[in-house]
Rosetta silent file (secondary structure, phi, psi, omega in degrees, C-alpha in Angstrom):
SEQUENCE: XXXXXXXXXXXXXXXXXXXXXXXXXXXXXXXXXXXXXXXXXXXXXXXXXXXXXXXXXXXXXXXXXXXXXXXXXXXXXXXXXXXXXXXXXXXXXXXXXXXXXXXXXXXXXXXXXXXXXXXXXXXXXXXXXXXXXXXXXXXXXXXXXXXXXXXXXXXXXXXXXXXXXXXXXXXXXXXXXXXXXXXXXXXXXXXXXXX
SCORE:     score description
SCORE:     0.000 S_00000001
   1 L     0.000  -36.436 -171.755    0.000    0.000    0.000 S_00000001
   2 H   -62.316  -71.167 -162.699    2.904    2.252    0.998 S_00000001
   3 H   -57.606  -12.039 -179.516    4.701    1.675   -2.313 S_00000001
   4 H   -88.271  -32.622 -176.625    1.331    2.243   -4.105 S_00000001
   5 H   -58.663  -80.169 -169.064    1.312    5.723   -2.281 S_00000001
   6 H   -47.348  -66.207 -163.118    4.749    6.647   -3.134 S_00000001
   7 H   -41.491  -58.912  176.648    4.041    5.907   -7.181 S_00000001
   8 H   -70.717  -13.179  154.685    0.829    7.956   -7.181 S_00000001
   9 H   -65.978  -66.169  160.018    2.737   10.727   -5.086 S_00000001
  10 H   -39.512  -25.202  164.170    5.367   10.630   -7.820 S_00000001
  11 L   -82.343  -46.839  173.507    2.900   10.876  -10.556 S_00000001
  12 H   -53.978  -70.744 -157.268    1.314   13.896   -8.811 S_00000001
  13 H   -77.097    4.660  143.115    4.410   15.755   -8.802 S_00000001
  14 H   -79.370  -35.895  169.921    5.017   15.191  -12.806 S_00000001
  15 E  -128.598  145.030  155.678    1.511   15.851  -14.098 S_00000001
  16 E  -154.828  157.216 -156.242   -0.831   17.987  -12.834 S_00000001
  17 E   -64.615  115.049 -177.642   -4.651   18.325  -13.255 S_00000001
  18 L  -128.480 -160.629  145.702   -5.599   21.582  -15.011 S_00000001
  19 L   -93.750  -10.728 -142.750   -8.233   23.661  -17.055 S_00000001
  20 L   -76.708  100.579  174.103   -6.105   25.856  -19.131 S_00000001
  21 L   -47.826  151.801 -168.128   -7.131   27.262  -22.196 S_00000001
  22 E  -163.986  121.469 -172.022   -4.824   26.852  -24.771 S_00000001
  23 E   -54.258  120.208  142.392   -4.554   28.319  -28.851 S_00000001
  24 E  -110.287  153.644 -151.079   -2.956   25.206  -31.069 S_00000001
  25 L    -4.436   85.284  138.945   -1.740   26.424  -34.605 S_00000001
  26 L   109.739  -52.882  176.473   -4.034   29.267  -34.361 S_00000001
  27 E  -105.086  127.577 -167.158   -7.564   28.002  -32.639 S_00000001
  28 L   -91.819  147.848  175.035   -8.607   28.795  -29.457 S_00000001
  29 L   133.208    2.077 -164.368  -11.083   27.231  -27.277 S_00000001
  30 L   -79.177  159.738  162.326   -9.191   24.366  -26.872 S_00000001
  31 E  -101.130  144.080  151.873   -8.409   22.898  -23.281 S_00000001
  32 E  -113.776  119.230 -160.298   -5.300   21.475  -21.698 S_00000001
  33 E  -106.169  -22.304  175.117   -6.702   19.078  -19.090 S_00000001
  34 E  -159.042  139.534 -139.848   -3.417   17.964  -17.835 S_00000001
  35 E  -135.889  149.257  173.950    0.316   19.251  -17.825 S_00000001
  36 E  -160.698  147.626 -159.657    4.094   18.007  -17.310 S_00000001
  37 L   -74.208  -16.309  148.749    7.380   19.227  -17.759 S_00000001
  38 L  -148.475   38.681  153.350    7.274   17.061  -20.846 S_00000001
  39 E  -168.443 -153.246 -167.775    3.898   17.247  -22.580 S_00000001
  40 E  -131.312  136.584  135.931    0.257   17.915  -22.503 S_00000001
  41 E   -77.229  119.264  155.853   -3.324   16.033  -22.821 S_00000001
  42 E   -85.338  164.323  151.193   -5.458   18.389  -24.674 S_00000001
  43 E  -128.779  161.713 -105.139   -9.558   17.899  -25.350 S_00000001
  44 E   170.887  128.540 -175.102  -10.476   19.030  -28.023 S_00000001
  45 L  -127.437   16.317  174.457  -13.284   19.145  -30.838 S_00000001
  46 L   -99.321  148.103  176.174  -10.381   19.146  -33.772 S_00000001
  47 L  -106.260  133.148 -174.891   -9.332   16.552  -35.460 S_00000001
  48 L  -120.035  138.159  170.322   -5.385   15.313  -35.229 S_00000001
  49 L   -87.761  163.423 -176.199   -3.522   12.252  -36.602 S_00000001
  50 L   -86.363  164.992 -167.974   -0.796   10.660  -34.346 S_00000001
  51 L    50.956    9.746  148.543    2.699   12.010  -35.185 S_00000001
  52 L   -81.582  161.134 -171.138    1.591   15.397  -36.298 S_00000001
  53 E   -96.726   98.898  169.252    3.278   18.601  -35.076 S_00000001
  54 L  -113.153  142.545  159.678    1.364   21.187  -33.466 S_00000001
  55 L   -51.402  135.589  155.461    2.007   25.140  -31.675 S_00000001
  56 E  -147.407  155.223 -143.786    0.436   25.436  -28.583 S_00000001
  57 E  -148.875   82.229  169.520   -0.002   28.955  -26.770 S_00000001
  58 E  -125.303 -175.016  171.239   -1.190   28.889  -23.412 S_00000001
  59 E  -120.640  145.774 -174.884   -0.658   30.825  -20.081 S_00000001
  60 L  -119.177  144.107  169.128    0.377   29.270  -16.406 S_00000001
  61 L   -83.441   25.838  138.171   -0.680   31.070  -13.326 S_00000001
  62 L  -107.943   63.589  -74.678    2.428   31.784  -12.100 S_00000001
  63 L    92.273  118.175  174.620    3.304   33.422  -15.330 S_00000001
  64 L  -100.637  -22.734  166.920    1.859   36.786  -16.928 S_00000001
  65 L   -90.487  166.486  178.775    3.227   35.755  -20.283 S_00000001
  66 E   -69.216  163.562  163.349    2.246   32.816  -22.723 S_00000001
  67 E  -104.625  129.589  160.500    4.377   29.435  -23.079 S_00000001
  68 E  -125.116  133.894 -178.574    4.555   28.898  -26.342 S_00000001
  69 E  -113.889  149.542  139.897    5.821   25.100  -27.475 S_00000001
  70 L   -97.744  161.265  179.919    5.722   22.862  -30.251 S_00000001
  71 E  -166.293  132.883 -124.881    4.598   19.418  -29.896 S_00000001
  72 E  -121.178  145.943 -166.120    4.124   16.682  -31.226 S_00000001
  73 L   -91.398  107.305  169.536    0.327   14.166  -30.977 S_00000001
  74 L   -87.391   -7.224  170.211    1.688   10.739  -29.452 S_00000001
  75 L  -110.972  171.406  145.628   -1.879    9.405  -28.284 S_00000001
  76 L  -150.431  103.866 -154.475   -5.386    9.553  -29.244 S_00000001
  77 E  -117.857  131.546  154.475   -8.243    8.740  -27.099 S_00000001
  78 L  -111.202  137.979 -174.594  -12.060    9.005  -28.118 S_00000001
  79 L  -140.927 -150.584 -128.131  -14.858    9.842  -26.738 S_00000001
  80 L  -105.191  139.964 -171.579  -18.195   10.428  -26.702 S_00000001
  81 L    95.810 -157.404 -160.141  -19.594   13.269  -28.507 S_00000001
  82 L  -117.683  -70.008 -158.230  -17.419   15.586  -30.995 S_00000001
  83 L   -58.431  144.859 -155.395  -14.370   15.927  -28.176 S_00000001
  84 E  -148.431  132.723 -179.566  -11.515   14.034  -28.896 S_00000001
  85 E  -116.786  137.931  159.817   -8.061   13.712  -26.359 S_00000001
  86 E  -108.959  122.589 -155.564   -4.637   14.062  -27.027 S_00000001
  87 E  -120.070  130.228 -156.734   -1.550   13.447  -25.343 S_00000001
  88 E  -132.612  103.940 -173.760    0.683   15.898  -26.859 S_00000001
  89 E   -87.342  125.338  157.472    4.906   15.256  -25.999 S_00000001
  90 E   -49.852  129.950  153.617    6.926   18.724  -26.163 S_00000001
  91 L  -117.531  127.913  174.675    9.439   19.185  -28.276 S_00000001
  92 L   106.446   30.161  177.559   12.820   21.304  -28.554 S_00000001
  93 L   -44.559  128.367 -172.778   12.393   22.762  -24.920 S_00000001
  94 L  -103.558  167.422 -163.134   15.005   25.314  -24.690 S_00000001
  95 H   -81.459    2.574  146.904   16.417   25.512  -21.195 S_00000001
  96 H   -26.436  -75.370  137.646   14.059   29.202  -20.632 S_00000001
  97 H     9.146  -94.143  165.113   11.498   27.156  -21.382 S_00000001
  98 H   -29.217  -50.833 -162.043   12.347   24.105  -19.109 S_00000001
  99 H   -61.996  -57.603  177.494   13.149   26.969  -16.142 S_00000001
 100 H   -46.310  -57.866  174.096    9.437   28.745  -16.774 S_00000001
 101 H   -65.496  -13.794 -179.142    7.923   24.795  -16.284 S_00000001
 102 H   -90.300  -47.647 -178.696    9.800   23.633  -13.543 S_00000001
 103 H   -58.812  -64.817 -174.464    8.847   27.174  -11.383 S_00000001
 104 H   -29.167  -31.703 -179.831    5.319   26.462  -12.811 S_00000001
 105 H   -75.547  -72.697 -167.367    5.693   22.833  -10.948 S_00000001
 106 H   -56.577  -54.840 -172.671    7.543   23.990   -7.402 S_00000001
 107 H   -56.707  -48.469  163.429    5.083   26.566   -7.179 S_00000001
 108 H   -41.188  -43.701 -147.407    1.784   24.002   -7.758 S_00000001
 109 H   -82.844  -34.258 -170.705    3.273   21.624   -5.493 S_00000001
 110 H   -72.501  -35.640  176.888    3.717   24.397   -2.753 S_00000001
 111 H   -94.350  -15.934  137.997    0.205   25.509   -2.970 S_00000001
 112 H   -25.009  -57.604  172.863   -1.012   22.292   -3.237 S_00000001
 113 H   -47.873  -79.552 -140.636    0.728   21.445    0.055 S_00000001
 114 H   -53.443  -56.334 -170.536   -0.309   24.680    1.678 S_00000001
 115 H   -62.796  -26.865  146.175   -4.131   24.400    0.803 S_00000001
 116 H    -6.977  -63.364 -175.333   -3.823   20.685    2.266 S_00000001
 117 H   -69.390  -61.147 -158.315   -3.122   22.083    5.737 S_00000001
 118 H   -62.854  -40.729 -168.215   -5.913   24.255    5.329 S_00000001
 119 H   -79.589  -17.406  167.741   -8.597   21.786    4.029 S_00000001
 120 H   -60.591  -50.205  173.210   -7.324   19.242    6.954 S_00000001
 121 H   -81.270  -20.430  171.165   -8.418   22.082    9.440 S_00000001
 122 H   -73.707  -35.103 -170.109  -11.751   23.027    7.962 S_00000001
 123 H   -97.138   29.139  177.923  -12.535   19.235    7.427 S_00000001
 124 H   -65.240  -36.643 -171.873  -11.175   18.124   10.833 S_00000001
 125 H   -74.719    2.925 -166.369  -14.439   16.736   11.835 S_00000001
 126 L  -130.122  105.620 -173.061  -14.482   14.537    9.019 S_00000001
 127 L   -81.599   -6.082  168.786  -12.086   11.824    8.612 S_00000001
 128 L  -107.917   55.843  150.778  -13.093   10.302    5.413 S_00000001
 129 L   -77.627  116.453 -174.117  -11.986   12.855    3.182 S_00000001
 130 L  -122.373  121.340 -161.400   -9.882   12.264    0.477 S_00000001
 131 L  -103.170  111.349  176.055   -8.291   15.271   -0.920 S_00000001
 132 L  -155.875  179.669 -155.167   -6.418   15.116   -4.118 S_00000001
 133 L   -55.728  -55.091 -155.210   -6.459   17.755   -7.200 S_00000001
 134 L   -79.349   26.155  167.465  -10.061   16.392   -9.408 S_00000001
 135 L   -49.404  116.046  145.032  -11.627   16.630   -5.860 S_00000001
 136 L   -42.815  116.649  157.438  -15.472   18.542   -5.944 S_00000001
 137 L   -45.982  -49.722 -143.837  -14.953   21.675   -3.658 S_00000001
 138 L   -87.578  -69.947 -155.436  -18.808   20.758   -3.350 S_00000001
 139 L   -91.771  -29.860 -169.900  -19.905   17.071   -3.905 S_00000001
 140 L  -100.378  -50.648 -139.808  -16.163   15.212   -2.452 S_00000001
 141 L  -104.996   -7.459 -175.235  -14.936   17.820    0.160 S_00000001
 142 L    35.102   75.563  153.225  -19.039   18.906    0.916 S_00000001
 143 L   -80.554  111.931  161.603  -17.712   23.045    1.312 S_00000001
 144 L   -85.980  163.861  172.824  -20.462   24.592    2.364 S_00000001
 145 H   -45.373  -64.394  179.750  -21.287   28.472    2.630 S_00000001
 146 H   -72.289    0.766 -174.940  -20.112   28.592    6.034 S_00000001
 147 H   -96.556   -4.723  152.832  -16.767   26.385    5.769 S_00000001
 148 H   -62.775  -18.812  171.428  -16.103   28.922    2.895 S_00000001
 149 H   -86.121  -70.789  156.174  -15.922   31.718    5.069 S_00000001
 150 H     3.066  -94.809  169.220  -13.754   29.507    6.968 S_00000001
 151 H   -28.321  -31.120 -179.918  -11.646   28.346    4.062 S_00000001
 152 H   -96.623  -17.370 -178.203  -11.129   32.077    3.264 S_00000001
 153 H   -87.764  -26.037  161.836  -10.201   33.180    6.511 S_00000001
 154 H   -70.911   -3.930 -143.959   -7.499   30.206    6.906 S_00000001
 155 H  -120.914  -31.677 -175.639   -6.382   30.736    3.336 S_00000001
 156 H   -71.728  -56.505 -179.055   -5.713   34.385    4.264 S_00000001
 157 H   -52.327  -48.639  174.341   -3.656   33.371    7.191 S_00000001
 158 H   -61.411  -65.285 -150.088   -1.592   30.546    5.423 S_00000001
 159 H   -92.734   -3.526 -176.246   -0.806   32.768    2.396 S_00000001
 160 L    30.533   70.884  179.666   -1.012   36.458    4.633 S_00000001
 161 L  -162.727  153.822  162.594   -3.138   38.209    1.382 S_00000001
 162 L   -83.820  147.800  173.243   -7.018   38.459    1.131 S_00000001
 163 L  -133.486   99.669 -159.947   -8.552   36.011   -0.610 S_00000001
 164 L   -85.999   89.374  171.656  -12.229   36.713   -1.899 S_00000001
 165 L   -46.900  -44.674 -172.504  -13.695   33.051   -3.069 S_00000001
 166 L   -54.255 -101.735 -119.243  -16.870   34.192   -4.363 S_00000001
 167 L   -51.793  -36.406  177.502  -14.740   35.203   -7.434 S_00000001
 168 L   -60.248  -41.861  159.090  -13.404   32.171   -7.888 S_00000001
 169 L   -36.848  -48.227 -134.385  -16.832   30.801   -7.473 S_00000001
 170 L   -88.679  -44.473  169.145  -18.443   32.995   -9.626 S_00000001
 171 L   -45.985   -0.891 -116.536  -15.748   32.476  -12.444 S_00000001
 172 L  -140.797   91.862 -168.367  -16.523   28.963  -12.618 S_00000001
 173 L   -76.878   -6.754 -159.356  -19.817   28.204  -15.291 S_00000001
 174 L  -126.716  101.168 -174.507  -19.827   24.379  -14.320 S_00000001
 175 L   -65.770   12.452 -176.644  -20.036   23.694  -10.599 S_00000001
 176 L  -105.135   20.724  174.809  -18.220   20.536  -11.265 S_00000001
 177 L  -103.981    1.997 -171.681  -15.265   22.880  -12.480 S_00000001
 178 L   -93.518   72.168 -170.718  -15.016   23.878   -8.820 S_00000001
 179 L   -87.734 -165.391  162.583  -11.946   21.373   -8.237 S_00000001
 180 L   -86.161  -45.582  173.888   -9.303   21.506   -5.957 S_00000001
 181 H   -49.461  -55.409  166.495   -6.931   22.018   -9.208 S_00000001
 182 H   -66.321   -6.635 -179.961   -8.651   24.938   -9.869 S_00000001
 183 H   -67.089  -62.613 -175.627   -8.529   26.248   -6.279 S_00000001
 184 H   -37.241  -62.502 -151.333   -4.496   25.760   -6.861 S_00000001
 185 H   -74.047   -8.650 -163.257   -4.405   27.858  -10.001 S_00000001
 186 H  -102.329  -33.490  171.562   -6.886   30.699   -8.862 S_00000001
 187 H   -85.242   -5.236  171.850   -4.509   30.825   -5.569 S_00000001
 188 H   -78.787  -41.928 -155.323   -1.274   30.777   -7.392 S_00000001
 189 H   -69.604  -37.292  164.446   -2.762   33.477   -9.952 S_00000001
 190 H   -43.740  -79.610  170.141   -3.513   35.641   -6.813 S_00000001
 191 H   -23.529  -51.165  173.442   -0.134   35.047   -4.930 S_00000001
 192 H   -53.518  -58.892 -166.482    1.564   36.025   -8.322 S_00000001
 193 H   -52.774  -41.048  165.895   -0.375   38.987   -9.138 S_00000001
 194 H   -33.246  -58.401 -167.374    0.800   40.187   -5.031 S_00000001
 195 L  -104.096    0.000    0.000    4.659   40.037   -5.428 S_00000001
């Protein structure tokens, strides 16, 4: 069980679970659903063959500028509906590049951590929580109105900045978009925007 831990701990800290829009050669609307220091999964409603080469143009919340990569499609997964997934391997990282994704990483992992602490003391009465990024703020972690006032007043304290949630709520059209991954990125984009 231990050794099952460590792998999926070790996986965590190579990919992590995002939203991020993101332009490839040219058209936007596209998602990147999950990120690593050396590719992407996109979804998609475009159609790609394996081993083509595409641009992709997105932004990381610790970051005010775009990454822009090439990359190349080494998967293809289908599903249901018009969207279509890709697992997309970088290529030609220059070591800039590399520097921008690896801060992009330490920094997730740290606010990852930090909001941990925090969801361990708002959820203290409840030990069968399991907190990992494609957690429901709502339906897995059951945040209610008042443990959000909570959550922001602990969130203030760990990170010593205000932090207004109803935006993040508010931002959010799909209340199943209200993940813990997106918690990370809306508190990294804050933290950033600070220093």
């Amino acid at each position: 069980m231990e050794a099952a831990k460590n792998q999926t701990d070790s996986w965590e800290e190579k990919r992590v679970s995002t939203r991020y829009p993101c332009d490839i050669d040219g058209f936007n609307k596209q998602l990147i659903r999950n990120l690593s220091r050396e590719g992407a999964y996109l979804d998609t409603d475009k159609n790609y063959q394996l081993n083509q080469e595409l641009s992709l143009d997105f932004v990381l919340p610790t970051e005010a500028d775009s990454v822009k990569v090439q990359g190349r499609i080494v998967r293809r997964i289908e599903r249901d509906g018009d969207r279509r997934g890709y697992g997309v391997q970088f290529q030609g990282l220059d070591k800039e590049l590399q520097r921008r994704l690896d801060g992009y990483f330490v920094t997730n992992q740290e606010v990852f951590g930090k909001l941990e602490e925090v969801f361990q003391e708002v959820l203290s009465d409840n030990d069968d929580v399991d907190f990992h990024r494609e957690a429901s703020i709502i339906n897995d972690l059951s945040i209610d109105s008042l443990k959000v006032a909570e959550l922001s007043i602990l969130l203030e304290q760990k990170f010593e900045q205000s932090f207004f949630l109803s935006d993040w709520f508010t931002c959010k059209d799909d209340p199943q978009e209200l993940t813990v991954a997106s918690l990370v990125d809306y508190v990294t984009k804050k933290t950033r925007t600070v220093h």
